[in-house]
C-alpha positions as CSV (number, residue, x, y, z in Angstrom):
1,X,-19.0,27.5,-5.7
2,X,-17.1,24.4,-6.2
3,X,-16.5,22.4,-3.6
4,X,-12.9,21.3,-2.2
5,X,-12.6,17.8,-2.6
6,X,-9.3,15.7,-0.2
7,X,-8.4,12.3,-1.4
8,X,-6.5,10.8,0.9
9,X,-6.3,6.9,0.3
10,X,-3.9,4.2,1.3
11,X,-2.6,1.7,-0.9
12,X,-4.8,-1.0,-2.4
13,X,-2.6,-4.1,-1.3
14,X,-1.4,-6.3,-4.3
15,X,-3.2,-3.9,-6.6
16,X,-2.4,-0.3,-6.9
17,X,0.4,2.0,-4.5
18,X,-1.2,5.0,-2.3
19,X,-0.4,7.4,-5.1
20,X,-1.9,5.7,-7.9
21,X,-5.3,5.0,-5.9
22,X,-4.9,8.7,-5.1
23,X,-5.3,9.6,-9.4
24,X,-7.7,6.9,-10.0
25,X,-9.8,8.1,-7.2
26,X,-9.4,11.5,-8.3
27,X,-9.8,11.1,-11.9
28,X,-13.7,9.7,-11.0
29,X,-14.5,12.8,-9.0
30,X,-13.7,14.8,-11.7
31,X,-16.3,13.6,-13.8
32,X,-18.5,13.7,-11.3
33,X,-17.0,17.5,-10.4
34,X,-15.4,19.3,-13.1
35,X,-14.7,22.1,-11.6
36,X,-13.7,20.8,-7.9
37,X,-10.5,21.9,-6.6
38,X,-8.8,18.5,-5.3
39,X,-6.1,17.9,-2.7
40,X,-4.2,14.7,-3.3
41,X,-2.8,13.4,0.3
42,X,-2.0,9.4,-0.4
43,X,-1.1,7.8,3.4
44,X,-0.2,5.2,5.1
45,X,-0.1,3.3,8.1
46,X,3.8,2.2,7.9
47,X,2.7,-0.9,5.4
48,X,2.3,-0.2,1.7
49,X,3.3,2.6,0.7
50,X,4.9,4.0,3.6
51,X,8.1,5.5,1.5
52,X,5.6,6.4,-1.4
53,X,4.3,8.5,0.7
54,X,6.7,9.5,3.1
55,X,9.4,10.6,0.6
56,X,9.7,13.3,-2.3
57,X,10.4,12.6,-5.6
58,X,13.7,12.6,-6.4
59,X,14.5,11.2,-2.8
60,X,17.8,8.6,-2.6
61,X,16.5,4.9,-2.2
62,X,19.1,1.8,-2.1
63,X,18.6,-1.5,-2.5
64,X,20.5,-3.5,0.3
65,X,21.1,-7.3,0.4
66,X,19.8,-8.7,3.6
67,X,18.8,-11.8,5.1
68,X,15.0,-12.8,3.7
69,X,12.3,-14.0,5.9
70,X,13.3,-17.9,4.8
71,X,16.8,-17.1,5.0
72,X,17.5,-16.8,1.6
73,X,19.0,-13.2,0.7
74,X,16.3,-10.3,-0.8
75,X,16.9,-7.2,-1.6
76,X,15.9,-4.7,1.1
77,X,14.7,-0.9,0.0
78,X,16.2,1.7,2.0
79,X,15.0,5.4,1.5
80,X,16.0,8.3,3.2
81,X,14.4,11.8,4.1
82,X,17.4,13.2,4.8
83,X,21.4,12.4,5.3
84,X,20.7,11.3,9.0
85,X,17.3,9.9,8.6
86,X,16.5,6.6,7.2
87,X,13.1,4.6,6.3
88,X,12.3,1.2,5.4
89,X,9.1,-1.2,5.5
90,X,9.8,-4.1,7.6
91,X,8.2,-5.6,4.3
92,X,10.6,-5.6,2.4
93,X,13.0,-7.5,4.5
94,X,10.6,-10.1,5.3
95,X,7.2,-9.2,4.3
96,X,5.2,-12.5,3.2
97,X,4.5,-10.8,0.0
98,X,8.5,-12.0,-0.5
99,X,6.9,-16.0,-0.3
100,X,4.6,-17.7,-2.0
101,X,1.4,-19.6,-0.7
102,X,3.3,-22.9,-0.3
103,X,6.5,-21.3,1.4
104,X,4.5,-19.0,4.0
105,X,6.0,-21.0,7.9
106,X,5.6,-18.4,10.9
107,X,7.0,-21.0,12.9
108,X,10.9,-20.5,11.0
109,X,10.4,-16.9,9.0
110,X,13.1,-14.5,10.6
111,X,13.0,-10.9,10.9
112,X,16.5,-11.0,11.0
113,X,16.8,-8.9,7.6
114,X,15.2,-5.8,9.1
115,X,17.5,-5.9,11.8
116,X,20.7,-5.9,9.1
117,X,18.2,-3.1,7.5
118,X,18.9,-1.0,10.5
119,X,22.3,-1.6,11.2
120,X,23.1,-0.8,7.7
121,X,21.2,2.6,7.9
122,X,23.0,3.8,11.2
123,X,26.3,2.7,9.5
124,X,25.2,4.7,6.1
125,X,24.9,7.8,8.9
126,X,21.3,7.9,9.9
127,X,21.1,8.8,13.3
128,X,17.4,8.1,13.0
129,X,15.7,4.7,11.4
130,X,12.0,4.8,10.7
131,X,11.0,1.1,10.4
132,X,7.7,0.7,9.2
133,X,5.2,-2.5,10.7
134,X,3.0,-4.3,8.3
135,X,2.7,-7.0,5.5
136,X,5.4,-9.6,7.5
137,X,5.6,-13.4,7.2
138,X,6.7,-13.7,10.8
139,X,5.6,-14.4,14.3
140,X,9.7,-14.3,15.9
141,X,8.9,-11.7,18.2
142,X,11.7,-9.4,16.9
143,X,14.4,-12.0,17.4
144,X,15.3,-12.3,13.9
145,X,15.9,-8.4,14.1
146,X,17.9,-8.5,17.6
147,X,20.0,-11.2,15.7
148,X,20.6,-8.7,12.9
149,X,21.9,-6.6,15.8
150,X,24.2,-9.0,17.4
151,X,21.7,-10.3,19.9
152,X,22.3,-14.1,20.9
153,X,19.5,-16.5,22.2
154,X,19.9,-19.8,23.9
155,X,18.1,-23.2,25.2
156,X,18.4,-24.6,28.6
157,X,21.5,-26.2,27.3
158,X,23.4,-22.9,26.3
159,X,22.9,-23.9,22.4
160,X,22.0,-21.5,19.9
161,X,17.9,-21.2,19.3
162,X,16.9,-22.1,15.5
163,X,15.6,-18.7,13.9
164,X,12.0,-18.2,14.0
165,X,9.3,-17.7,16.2
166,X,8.7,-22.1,16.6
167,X,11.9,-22.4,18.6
168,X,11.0,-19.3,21.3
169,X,9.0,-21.6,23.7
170,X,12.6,-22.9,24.3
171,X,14.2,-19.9,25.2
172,X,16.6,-20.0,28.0
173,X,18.7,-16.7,27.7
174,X,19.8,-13.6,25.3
175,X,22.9,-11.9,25.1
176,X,23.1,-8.1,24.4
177,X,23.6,-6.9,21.0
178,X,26.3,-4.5,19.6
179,X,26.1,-0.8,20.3
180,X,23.7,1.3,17.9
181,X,24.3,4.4,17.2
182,X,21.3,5.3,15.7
183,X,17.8,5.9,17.4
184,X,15.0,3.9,16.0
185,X,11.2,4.9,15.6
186,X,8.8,1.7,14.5
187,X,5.4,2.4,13.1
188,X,2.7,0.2,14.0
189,X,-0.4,0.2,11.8
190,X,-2.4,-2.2,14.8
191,X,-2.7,-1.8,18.2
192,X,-2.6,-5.5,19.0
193,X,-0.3,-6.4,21.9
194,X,2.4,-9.4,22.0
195,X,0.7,-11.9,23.9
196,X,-2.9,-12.7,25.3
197,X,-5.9,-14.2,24.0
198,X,-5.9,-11.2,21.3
199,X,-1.8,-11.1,21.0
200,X,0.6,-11.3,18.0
201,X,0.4,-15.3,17.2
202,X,-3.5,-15.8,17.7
203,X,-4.7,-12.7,15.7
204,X,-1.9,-13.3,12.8
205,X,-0.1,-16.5,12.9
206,X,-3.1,-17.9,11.1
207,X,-3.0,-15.5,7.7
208,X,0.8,-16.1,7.6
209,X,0.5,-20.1,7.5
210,X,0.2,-21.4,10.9
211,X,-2.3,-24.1,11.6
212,X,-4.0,-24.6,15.5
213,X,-1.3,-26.5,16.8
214,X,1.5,-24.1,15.4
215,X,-0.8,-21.2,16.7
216,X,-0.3,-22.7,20.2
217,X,3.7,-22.6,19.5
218,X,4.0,-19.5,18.8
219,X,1.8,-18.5,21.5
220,X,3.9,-19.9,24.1
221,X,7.1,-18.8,22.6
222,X,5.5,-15.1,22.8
223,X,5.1,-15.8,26.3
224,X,8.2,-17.0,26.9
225,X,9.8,-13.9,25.6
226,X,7.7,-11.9,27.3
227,X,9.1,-13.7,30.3
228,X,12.7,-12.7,30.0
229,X,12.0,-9.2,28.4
230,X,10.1,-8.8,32.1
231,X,13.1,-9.7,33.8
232,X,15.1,-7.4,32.0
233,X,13.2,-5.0,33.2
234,X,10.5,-4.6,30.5
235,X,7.3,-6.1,31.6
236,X,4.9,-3.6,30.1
237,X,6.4,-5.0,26.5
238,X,3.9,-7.9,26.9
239,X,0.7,-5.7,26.8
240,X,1.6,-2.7,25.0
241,X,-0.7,-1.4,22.3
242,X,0.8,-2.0,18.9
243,X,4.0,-4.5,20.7
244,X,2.0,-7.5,18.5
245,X,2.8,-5.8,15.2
246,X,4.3,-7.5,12.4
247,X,4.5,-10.6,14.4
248,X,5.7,-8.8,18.1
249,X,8.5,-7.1,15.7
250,X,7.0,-3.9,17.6
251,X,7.7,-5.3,21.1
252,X,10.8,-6.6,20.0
253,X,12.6,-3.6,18.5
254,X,11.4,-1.9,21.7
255,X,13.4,-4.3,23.6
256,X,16.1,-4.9,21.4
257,X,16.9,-1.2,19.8
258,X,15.3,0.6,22.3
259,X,12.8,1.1,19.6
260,X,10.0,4.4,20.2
261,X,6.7,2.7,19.2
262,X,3.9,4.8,17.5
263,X,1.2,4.2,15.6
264,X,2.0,5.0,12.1
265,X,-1.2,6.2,10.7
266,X,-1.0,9.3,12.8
267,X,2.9,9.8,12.4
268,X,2.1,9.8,8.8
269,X,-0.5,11.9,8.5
270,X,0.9,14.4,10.7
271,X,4.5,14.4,8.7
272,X,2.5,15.0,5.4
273,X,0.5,17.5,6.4
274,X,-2.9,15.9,6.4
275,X,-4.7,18.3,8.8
276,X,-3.8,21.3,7.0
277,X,-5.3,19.7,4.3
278,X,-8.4,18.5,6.2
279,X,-9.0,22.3,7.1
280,X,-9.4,23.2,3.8
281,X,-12.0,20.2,2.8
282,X,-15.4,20.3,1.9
283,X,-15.8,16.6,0.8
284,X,-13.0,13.7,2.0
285,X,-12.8,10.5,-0.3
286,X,-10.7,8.0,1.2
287,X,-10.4,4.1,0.8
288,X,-8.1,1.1,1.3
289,X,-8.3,-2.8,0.0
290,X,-10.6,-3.8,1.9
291,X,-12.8,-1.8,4.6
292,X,-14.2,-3.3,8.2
293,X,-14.3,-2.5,11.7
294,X,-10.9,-3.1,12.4
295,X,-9.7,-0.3,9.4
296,X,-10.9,1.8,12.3
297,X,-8.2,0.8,14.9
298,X,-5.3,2.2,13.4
299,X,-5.0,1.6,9.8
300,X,-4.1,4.4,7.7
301,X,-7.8,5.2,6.2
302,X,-9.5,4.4,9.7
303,X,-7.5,7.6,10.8
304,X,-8.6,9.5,7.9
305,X,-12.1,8.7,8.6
306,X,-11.7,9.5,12.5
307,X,-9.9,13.0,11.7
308,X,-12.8,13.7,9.0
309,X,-15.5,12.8,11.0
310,X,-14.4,14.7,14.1
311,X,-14.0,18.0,11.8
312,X,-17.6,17.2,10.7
313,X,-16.4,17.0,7.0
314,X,-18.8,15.4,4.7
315,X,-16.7,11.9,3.8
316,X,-16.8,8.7,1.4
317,X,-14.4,5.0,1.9
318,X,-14.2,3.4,-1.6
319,X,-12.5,0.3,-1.0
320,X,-12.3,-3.4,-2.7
321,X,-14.6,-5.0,-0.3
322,X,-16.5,-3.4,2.9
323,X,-18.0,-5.0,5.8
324,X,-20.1,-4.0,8.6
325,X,-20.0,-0.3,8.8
326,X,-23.2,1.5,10.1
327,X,-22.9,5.8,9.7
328,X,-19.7,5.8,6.8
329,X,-20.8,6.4,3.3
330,X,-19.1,3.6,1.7
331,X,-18.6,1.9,-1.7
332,X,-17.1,-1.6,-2.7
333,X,-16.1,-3.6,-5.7
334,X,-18.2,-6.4,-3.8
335,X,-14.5,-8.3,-3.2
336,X,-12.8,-8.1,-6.5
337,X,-9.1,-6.8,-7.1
338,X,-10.0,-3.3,-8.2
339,X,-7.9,-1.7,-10.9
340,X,-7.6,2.1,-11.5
341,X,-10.7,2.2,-13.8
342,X,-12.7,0.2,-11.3
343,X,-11.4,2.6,-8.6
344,X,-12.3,5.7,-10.6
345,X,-15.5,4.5,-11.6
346,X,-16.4,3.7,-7.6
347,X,-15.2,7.1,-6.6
348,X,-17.4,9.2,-8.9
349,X,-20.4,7.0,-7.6
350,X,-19.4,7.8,-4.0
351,X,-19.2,11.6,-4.9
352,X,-22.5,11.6,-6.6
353,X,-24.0,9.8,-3.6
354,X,-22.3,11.9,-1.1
355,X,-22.7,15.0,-2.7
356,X,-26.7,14.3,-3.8
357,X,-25.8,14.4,-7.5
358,X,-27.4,12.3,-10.4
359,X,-26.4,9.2,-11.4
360,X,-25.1,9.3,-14.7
């Protein structure tokens, strides 16, 4: 008897979307089992992907023009599951995919796009906005976002605050924002807090541009906000799990919009039905970019490989690069930018592996 093969993958970031990892992985299985039954299940953790995999085909997507992370108008992607639910990756407001090398400054980028992003959806109708958390070029805390939401923030002197998160250590004061009608859910895919030795601006300021000293800004600025979200009442924002996301975005839009903060690689698998598909597995093939300890602390294919190995399923990671994994059956592209044929190629030597089959 055949066995029942799940591929559930994330996206391979700057490479390939969930889905299409999801038929590259599958078509390599197939060689290696021609007569497997396979269950496609792409995910994600609220990064790449998210609408991908969140929304049918056929479902309405808008582009919106919104404030960019340099201040310089994109074009915002806004999809929606239903007439009163909307979704959007914080990405595409002000992801630092939007930037190139040269242009990448934590210590000015604004989130103040996916802030517009949610306005817009909740005057569109949505009475729910699903923001997703990943890919940003930020460190601002959320107060790009609270700006897009009518949210003012001043020095010492009552002047207006530059954008960004360089200017926070300066804080003074905020004013409240305009009423939102709409409820807000933000996905976090880590579970890294706003501030403290392992917060937002030490574990991320450095891949989005920032140098020591600019670490140390941001840092403080963090702090600082932390500060006056305590005095409003909030002082478990500076430590929650997942409130460092995106550059604090998490803990700001739970400050500023009243935000529900989850982590996304469970909502997601849950909303598309991953378990039911789990049940059914013999063999689980998942994978992701690249692969380490930290995949296993709430990244999309870190949950995959939690869920699997708790159901005792028998389970392979094919990713881009892997490092330092001890009990997971995994396979690399040694580093390199894998394309589908390189994908396929890894996944029907991690079936044949898995599965004790010959090498062709």
């Amino acid at each position: 008897m055949q066995p029942v093969v799940l591929v559930a993958p994330a996206a391979f970031k700057g490479s390939l979307g969930p889905r299409q990892v999801a038929d590259a992985l599958a078509a390599g299985i197939r060689r290696a089992l021609p007569g497997a039954s396979l269950l496609q299940c792409p995910i994600s953790d609220g990064g790449d992907g998210l609408l991908d995999v969140v929304l049918t085909p056929g479902s309405l997507r808008e582009e919106v023009s919104v404030t960019g992370p340099l201040g310089i108008p994109v074009r915002g992607e806004l999809g929606w599951v239903d007439a009163e639910t909307a979704i959007f990756e914080c990405a595409t407001a002000c992801g630092i995919a939007l930037l190139r090398p040269d242009q990448l400054d934590p210590l000015r980028a604004t989130t103040r796009g996916v802030g517009e992003l949610i306005w817009e959806a909740a005057e569109r109708g949505a009475t729910l906005v699903v923001v997703g958390l990943g890919g940003s070029a930020t460190v601002d805390g959320g107060t790009g976002a609270a700006r897009g939401l009518g949210w003012t923030f001043l020095d010492a002197r009552g002047d207006a605050l530059p954008e960004g998160g360089g200017s926070l250590a300066q804080l003074a004061d905020l004013g409240g924002g305009w009423g939102l009608a709409a409820r807000v859910l933000a996905l976090s895919d880590v579970t890294t807090p706003l501030i403290g030795r392992d917060g937002a601006a030490p574990v991320f300021a450095p891949q989005k541009g920032a140098g020591p000293e600019g670490v140390k800004l941001l840092s403080r600025g963090l702090e600082r906000l932390a500060e006056l979200m305590a005095r409003h009442a909030r002082p478990e924002l500076a430590t929650l799990p997942g409130g460092g996301a995106a550059g604090g975005l998490g803990a700001g839009l739970a400050f500023f919009a009243k935000a529900g903060l989850v982590p996304g690689a469970q909502w997601v698998l849950d909303r598309v039905g991953f378990d039911a598909a789990l049940a059914k597995a013999d063999f689980v093939v998942t994978g992701e970019g690249s692969f380490d300890r930290t995949s296993l602390v709430g990244k999309a294919s870190g949950e995959v490989v939690r869920r699997a190995q708790a159901a005792k399923k028998r389970l392979a990671v094919v990713a881009g690069k892997v490092e330092g994994l001890i009990g997971i059956h995994a396979l690399d592209g040694e580093g390199r930018i894998l394309d589908a044929a390189g994908i396929a190629d890894l996944a029907e030597r991690a079936t044949r592996q898995a599965l004790g089959l010959p090498l062709p």
